[in-house]
N, C-alpha and C positions, 0 to 999 in steps of 0.2 A: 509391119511395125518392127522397129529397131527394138534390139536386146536390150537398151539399157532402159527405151520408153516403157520395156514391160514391167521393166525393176520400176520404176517410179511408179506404176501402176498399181502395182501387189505391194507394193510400200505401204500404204494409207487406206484405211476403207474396211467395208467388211465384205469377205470375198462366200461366194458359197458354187453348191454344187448340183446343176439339177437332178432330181431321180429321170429315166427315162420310161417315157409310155411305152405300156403293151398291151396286146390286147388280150382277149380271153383266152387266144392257142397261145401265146405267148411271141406275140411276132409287133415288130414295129408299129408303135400308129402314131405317124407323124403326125395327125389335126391336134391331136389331144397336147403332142409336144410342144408344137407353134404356139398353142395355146398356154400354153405354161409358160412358156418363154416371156410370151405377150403381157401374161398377167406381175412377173415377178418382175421384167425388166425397171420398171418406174419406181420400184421402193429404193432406190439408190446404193446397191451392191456396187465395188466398183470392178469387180469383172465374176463371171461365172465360168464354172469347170463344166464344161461338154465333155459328156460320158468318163466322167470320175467315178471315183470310188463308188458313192451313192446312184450312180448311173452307170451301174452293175457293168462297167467296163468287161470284168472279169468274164462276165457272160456272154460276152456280143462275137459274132462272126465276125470276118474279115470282111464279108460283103455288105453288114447292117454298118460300120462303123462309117465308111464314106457319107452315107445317108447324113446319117445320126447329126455328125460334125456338118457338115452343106447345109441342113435345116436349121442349126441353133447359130452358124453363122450369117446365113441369109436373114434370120429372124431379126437379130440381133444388130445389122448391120447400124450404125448411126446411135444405136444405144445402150449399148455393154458391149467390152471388150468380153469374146471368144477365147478361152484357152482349154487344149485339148488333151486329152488322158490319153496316155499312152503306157501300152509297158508289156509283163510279156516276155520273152527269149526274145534275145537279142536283135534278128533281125525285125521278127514282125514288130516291136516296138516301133526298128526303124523306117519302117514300109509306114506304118500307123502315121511318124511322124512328119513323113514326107509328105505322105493325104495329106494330114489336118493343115500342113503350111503352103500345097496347093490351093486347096480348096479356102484358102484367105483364114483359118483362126491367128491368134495373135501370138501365140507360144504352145507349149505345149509342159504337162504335169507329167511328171516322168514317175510311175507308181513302180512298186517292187515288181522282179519278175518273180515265176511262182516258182515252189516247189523245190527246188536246189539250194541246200546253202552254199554259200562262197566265199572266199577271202577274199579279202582288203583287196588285192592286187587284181582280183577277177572284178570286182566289183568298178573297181575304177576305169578298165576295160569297157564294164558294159556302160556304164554310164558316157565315158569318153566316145566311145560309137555313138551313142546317140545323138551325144550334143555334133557331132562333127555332120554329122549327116544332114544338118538341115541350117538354117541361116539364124531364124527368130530363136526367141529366148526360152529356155528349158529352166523348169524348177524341176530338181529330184526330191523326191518323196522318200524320208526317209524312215519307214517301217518295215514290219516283219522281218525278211529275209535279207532286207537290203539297210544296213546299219551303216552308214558312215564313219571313221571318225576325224577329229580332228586333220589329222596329216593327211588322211586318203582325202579331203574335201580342199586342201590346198592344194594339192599336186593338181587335181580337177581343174580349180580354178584359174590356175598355170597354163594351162595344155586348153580349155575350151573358154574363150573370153563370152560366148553366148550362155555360161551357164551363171545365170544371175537368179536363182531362189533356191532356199535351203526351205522345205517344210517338214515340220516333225510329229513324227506321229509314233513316238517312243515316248516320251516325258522323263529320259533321265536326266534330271537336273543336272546334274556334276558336267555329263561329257556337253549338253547344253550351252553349257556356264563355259566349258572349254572352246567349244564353236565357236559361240560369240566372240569369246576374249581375243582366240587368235583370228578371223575372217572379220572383224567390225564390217566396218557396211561395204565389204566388196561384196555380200550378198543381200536380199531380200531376206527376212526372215520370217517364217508362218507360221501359226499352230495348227494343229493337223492332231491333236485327237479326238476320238468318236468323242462329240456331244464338246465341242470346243469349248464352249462355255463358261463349263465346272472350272477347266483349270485358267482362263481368260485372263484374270489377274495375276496369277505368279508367274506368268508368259510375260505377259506385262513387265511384270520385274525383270524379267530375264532379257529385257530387252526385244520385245519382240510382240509387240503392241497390236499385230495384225491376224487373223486368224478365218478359218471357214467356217459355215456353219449350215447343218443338214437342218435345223430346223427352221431357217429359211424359206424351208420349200412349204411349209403348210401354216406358221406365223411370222409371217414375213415383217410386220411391224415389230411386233414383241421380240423379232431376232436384230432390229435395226435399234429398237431403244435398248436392248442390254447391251449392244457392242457403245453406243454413246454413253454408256453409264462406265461402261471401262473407260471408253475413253478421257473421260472428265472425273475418274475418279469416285463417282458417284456409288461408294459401295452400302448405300442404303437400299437404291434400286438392286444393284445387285445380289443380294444377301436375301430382299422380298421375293426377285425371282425365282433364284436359286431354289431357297425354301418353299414356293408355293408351286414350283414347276418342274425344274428341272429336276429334285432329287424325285420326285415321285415317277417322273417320266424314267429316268434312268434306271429305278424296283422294274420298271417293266422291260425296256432295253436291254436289260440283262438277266431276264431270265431264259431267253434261248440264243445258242452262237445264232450270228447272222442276225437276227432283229435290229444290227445299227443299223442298216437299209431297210427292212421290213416295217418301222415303227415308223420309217419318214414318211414310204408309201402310203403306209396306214392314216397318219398324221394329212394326207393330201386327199386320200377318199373324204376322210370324216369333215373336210374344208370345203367341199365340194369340187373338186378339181383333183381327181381320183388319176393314176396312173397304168391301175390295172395292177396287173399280180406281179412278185418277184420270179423271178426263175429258178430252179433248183442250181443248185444242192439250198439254196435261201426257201425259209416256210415263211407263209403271211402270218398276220397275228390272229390270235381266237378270239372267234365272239367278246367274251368276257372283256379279252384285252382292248379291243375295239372302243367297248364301253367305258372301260377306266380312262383310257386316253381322250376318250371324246367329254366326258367331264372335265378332265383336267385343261384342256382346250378351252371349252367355255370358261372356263373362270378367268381367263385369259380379256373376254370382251371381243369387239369386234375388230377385225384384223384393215 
């Protein structure tokens, strides 16, 4: 897939991200993934993140990740575009990135590397290695440690004509509002914060109508009718869900770090299509929270 068919891609649609299976030691189980794959691909996502953020990217070896991407491609083939999580020190990102464009995904999500911060000028660096390292199209994720801004995302765009998607997973308005103004639509633009939802509409404003969403993975209809109620404006739907879902889901989401991944797992056991546990340093949820989320699920209806 050409760079710019990915941009039209991630243009329109509601994109998401699957969690990946594990099993009880904590080791790969493809059937259960296939299986996920199989069940999510037909609600009309129009592309999913293989071993993204919610598919504890962070956690995986360098030997599970070939797997991981082979199976949600093969899966997928003929009916959602594949785009691969990558990130990481420099080069293993680009090792990462190489796999996911052998093994056929369509692009790949470029997440922060950990743990160092960096300046503008190093950052443009790693991002620049990646994009050059491979042919398909790169969106840079742009949280945590890895901030953009405005002029560091020009010089980029300059120097790697493959890097066609900006997704944000900061929510500063201002530099935002500067993105857009100066990059108009030489990029893709995403929302990318935990629990996309909440801020769906003022992305919206901001120009930027397209977004992921982790709860995708366990109501998959109710995550396809709030993104058409964005879409259409529809802020009576939205405002019912909000209120009767997402703010109560979010008191729980945020009561421990790491539950935006553990509440989605959680969220897929209680749907019947369980993925098995998170991996450390991520805790799963307790009993109790199990319970509150599985009420608030059902009032939901059937998915």
């Amino acid at each position: 897939m050409f760079p710019q068919d990915l941009k039209t891609i991630v243009s329109s649609g509601l994109l998401s991200f699957p969690v990946t299976d594990f099993d009880e030691q904590g080791d790969f189980r493809p059937k259960t993934y296939i299986e996920r794959l199989e069940w999510l691909a037909p609600y009309g996502a129009t592309a999913l993140f293989a071993a993204g953020g919610t598919g504890e990217f962070f956690s995986l070896t360098g030997d599970e990740y070939p797997l991981i991407i082979k199976t949600a491609v093969d899966t997928c083939a003929g009916k959602v575009p594949i785009i691969a999580g990558v990130g990481g020190p420099t080069r293993f990102a680009i090792a990462c990135a190489q796999e996911a464009e052998r093994l056929g995904a369509h692009g790949i999500l470029l997440l922060p590397h950990y743990l160092t911060e960096a300046g503008q000028e190093g950052l443009i660096a790693h991002v620049e290695a990646v994009c050059k390292s491979v042919k398909f199209g790169v969106i840079v994720y742009n949280r945590n440690v890895c901030k953009l801004t405005p002029e560091s995302l020009a010089i980029l765009a300059d120097r790697c004509p493959n890097l066609i998607g900006f997704k944000d997973g900061v929510g500063d308005i201002e530099t935002m509002s500067s993105i857009h103004l100066k990059m108009g639509d030489r990029f893709s633009y995403l929302g990318g914060l935990p629990t996309a939802e909440v801020y769906a509409a003022a992305y919206k404003a901001l120009g930027t109508p397209v977004y992921s969403s982790a709860v995708f993975n366990f109501i998959p209809k109710t995550a396809m009718d709030f993104y058409h109620a964005v879409a259409s404006d529809d802020m009576a739907t939205q405002h019912r869900l909000l209120k009767d879902f997402f703010m109560p889901y979010l008191a729980i989401r945020n009561r421990t770090a790491g539950y935006a991944v553990s509440i989605v797992k959680a969220g897929a056991t209680i749907v019947g299509h369980g993925a098995g546990p998170v991996r450390p340093p991520l805790t799963d949820l307790k009993p109790a929270e199990m319970e509150e989320l599985a009420a608030l699920i059902k009032t939901l209806g059937p998915q």
